[in-house]
N, C-alpha and C positions, 0 to 999 in steps of 0.2 A: 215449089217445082217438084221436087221430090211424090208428095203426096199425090200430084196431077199423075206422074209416072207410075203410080202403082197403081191407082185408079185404069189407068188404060192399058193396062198390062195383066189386069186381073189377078188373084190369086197365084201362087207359085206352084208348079204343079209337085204334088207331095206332101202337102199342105191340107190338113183336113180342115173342112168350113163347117163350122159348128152353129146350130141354133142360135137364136139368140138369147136363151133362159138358158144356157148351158152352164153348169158349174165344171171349173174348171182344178182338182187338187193338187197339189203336188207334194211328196213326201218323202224323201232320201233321207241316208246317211241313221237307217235304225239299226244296221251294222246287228241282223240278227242271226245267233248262232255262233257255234266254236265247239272247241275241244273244252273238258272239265275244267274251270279255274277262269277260263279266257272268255266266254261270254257277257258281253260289258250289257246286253239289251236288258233292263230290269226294268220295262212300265209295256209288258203285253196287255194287260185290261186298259191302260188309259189308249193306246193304240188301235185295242178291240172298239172300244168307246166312241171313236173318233167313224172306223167302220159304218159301225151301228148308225151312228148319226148320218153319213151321208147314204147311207142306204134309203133311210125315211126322208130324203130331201125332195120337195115337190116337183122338181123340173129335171133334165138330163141332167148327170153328171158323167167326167172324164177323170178318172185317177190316174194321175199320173205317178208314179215307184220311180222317183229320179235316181237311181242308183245309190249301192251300197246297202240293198234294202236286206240281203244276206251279206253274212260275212263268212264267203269261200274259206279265205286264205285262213282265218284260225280252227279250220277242221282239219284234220288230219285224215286218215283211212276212216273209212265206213263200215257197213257189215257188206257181204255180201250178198249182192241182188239190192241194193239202194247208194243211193248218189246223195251229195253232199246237201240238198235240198230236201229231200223226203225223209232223211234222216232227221234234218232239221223240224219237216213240218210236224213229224209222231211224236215230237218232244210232250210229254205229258202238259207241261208248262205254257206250251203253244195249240195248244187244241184249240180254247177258247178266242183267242185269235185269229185263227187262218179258217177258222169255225165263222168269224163274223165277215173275213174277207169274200170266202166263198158265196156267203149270202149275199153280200153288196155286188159281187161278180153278176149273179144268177139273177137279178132284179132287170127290170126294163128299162131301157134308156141308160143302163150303166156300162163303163165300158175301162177294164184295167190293161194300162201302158204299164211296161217294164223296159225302161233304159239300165243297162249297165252301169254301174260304177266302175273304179279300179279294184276295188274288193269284190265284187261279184262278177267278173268280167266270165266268168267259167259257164255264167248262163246263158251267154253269147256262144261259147264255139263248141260248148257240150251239149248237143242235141238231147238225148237223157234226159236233163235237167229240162230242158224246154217243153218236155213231153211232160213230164211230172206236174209240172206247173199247170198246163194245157189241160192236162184229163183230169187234175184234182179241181178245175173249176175255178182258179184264182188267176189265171191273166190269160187277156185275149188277145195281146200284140207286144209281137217284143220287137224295138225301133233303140235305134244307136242315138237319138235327138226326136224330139217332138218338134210340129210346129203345126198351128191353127190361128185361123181368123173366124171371126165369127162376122153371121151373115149381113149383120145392118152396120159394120164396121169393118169392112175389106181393106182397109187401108192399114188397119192395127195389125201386126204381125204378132204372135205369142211363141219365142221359141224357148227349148230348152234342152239340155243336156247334163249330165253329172258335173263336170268342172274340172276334173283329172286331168283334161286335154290341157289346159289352161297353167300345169305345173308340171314342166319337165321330170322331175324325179318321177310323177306319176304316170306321164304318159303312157300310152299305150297303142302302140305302131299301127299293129293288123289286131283288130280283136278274135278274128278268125284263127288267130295261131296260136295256142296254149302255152307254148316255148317264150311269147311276148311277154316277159315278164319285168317289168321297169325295177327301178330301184328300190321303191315302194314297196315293192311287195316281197322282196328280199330281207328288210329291214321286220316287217312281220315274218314268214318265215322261216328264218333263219337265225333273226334274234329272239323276237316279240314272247313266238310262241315255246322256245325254247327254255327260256331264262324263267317265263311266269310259273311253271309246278316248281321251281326248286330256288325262287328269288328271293328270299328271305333275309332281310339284313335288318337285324335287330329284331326287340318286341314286336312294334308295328308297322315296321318298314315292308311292303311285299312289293318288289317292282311288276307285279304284274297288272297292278293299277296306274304303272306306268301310260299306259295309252290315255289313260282319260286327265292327265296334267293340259292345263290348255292358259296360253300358247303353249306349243312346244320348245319354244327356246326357254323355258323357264324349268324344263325338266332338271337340272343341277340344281337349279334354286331347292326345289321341292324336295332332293334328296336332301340335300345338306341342310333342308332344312327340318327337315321328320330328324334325321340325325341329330342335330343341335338339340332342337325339344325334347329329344329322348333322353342323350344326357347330361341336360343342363336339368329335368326333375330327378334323374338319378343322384345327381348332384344335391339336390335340395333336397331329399329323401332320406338319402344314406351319408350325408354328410352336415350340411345346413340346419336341418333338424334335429341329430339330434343335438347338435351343437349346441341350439338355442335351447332344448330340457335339458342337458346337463349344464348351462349357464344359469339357466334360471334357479334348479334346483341349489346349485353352488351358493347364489346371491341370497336365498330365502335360509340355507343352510348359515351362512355368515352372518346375516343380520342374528340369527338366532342366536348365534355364540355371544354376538355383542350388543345384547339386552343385560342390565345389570339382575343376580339374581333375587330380586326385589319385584321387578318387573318395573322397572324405570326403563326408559328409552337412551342409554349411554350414547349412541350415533344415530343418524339418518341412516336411511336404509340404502341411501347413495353411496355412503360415507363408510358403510360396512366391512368393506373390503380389506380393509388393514386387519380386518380380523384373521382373514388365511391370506396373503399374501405372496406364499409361493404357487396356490392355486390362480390366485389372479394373473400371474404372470404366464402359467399356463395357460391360460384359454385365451389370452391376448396373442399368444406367438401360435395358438394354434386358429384363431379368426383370422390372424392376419395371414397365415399358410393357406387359408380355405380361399379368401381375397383373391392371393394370386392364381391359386389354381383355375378359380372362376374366371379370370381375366384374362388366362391366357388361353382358354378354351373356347372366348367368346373371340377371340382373336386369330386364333388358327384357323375354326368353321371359317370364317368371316374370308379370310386367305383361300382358304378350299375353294369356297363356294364363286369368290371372282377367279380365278384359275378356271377353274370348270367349266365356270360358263364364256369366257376365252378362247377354252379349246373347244367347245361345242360352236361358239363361231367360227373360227379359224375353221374347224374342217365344214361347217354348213357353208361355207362361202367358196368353197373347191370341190363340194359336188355337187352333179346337175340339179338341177331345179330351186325354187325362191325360198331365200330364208323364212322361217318360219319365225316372226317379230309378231308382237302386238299389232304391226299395222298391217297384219294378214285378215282380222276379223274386221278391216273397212267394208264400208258399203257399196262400194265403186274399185274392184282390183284394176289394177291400171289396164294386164293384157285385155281385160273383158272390154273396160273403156274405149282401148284401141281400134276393137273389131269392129264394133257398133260405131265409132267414126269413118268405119272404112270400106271398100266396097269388098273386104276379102271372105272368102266363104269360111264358117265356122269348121274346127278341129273336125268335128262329128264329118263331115262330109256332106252335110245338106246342102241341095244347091239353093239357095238362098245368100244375098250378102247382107254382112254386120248392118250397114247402115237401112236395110230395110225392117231391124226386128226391133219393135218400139214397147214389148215388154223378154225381158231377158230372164230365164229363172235357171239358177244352179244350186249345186248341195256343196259338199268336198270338204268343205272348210269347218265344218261341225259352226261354222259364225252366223246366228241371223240374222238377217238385216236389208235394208229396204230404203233406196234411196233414186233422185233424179239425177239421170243425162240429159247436159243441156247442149245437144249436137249445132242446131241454129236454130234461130227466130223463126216458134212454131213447128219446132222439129224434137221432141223432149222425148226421153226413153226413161222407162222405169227397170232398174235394177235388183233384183228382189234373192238373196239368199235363203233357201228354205230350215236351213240351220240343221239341226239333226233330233236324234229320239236317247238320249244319252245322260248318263252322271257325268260332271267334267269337275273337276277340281282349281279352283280358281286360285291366286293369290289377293291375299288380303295383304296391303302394307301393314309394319307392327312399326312399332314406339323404337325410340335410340335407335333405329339402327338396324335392328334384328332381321333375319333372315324371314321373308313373307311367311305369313301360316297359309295352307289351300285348303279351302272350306269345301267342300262337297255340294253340288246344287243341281237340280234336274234343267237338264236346254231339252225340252219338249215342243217342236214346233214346225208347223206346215207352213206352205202360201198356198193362197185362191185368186182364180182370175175367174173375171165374170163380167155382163155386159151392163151397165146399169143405166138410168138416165141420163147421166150426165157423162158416158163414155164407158170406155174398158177397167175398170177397177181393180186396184191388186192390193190383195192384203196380205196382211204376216198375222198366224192366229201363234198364239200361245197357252199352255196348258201346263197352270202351275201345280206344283206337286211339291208335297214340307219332302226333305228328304234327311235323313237320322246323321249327325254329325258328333262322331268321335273325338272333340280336342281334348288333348291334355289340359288340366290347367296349366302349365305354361304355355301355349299357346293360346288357352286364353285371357291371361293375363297379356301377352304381346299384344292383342289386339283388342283389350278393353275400347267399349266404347265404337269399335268399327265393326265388331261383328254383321253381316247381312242380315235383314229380317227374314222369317220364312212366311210363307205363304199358309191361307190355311187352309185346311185337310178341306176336300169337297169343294172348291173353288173351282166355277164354272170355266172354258178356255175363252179365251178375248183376242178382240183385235188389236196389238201390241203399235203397228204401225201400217199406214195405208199408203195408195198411191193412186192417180186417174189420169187417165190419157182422154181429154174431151177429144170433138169433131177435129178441135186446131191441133190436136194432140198436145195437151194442158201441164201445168205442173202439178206435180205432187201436193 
């Protein structure tokens, strides 16, 4: 019935109706730009890459920039006479990028959307910026939500927005008002980019790679865990070692006293010992000193790190917006769930309702991912997170116990919607890339055997996970 309803109802107005060969991109969350230290975007060429290719694609395409595609908030002042964008695009490091953007702009049948995020929100109420963007040739419509059907499938809805709306801490009230500034963006401002030029805690500790720990409830893990590995090989370094050379030399020193001088073998080399025997007693009361110290340093971290991550709940669970758990990177967030059950109009303010939009694409969550709504029989929605353009630091479980190691790994990845034969298709592409991983050996020893494989260098991007909406609107 539903379906019957939007058939005679036509298109919703505001809604662009797109060819049917039309490619459809979408790409948030490359969070590009900042102040010295704080710019996390490190894969401009595989991004330029991505340009390039849909530049040459044979039919229309629609890029969509789902938000966050700048990251405002870790710029600080500018020069004067440029704004936190054009400052960003003269970056030496981004020519070739904004270099291949501009050419897929200026092509025929191409056409760049620019939604807001909660990080780029400035390119919403800052006119400036909008101009910049505009005259440099890189976007041709800036819209708070997208939404398109295409023309042999009016019944399939494609909408989309950043996803900020979707997490209170992030919201973002009036985008019109620059004073709008959620909690989110406090928490960068105030701390993020504060703390990162002067974060330093230990050899390899720098909290200013704080952002890219993911999830983020596991930020305590992560410290207390670089801490732990740092001085638990200190420990093995400057204590354990040389422990074991001046044992071993002791052992090889005593057998030698108690060889007869003949060269007979008087003991085992086990058995040696009684030869200096106030040394043996020494190095026993000082292994068994080294023992405890190890044990109880594996025991305190260990206290730290559940404390911490405690009070990292206790206060995530008292202010606004959803804790940030493991099951934030689902493929179905419940609020998103909701809407799309419901006749209520999205955050964005598009007049359209939830249960009319039968493919849904958001960014926010740095999570990709791509799964079916099963609203009723013949009624299925595809959910598709665009993920982001980022290093993110993972945990890896380790052996007995130990505090996770977080391996460093590129999350490079778009979604595509398109019209195919057998319906509206949406895919999740991905684009691997080895990325350089500094562990200690104690960390790599924690995780013997679990380390991730890397990808190899030159490895073409892929479809990671699909979805299809047929005539019946079908499953995934």
């Amino acid at each position: 019935m539903e379906a019957a309803m939007r058939d005679a109802n036509g298109p919703t107005p505001g809604t662009r109706t797109l060819r049917d060969g039309t490619l459809v991109v979408f790409v948030s969350d490359t969070h590009i730009g900042g102040d010295e230290g704080q710019d996390y975007f490190e894969s401009p060429e595989d991004l330029a890459a991505l340009f390039a290719e849909l530049a040459g694609h044979a039919g229309p395409v629609e890029l969509v920039l789902a938000g966050d595609f700048f990251d405002f908030l870790k710029i600080g002042d500018v020069p004067p006479g440029e704004n936190r964008a054009s400052a960003t695009i003269s970056r030496p490091g981004y020519r070739e990028l904004f270099s291949a953007l501009r050419h897929f702009a200026g092509g025929d049948d191409r056409r760049v959307v620019y939604l807001p995020g909660n990080h780029d929100a400035e390119a919403w109420w800052n006119p400036e910026i909008r101009r910049t963007l505009r005259e440099d040739g890189l976007v041709h419509e800036f819209a708070l939500s997208y939404a398109a059907r295409f023309e042999s499938a009016p019944e399939s809805l494609v909408y989309c927005e950043h996803g900020n709306q979707f997490d209170p801490a992030n919201t973002i009230t009036d985008y019109e008002d620059p004073l709008d500034t959620p909690f989110g963006d406090h928490i960068v401002t105030d701390v993020v980019r504060r703390i990162s030029p002067v974060g330093r805690i230990g050899r390899d500790l720098h909290l200013r790679d704080i952002g890219m720990v993911y999830p983020l409830a596991t930020i305590p893990q992560w410290v207390a865990g670089r801490v732990f590995y740092d001085l638990l090989g200190r420990v093995a370094r400057y204590l354990l070692l040389p422990l074991l050379v001046g044992y071993a030399s002791y052992r090889t020193v005593a057998y030698g006293i108690a060889v007869s001088p003949d060269g007979d073998q008087a003991v085992s080399f086990w058995d040696s010992s009684a030869a200096l025997p106030g040394l043996q007693s020494l190095f026993g009361e000082i292994a068994w000193d080294a023992l405890l110290l190890v044990t109880v340093l594996v025991l305190f971290f260990l206290a730290v790190r559940r404390a911490a991550s405690r009070a990292i709940s206790s206060v995530a669970s008292t202010v606004p917006g959803e804790r940030a758990t493991a099951q934030e990177a689902g493929p179905a967030p419940e609020r998103i769930e909701a809407l799309l059950r419901s006749d209520a109009r999205p955050p964005a303010g598009r007049d359209v309702r939830g249960r009319e939009m039968d493919v849904f694409v958001s960014g926010h969550t740095h999570a990709p991912s791509l799964s079916r709504l099963s609203r009723e029989p013949g009624d299925d929605a595809v959910i598709v997170n665009s993920g982001c353009w980022l290093r993110q630091l993972r945990p890896v479980r380790a052996h007995l116990g130990q505090p996770p190691v977080f391996v460093p790994e590129f999350v490079l990845t778009h979604a595509r919607v398109f019209l195919g034969d057998d319906g509206v298709r949406v895919e999740l592409w991905e684009h691997l890339k080895p990325v350089s991983r500094r562990l200690r050996s104690t960390e790599r020893l924690a995780i013997l055997g679990r380390l991730p494989a890397q990808p190899a260098a030159g490895t073409k991007p892929r479809v990671s996970m699909s979805g299809r909406l047929s005539e019946e609107r079908g499953a995934c």
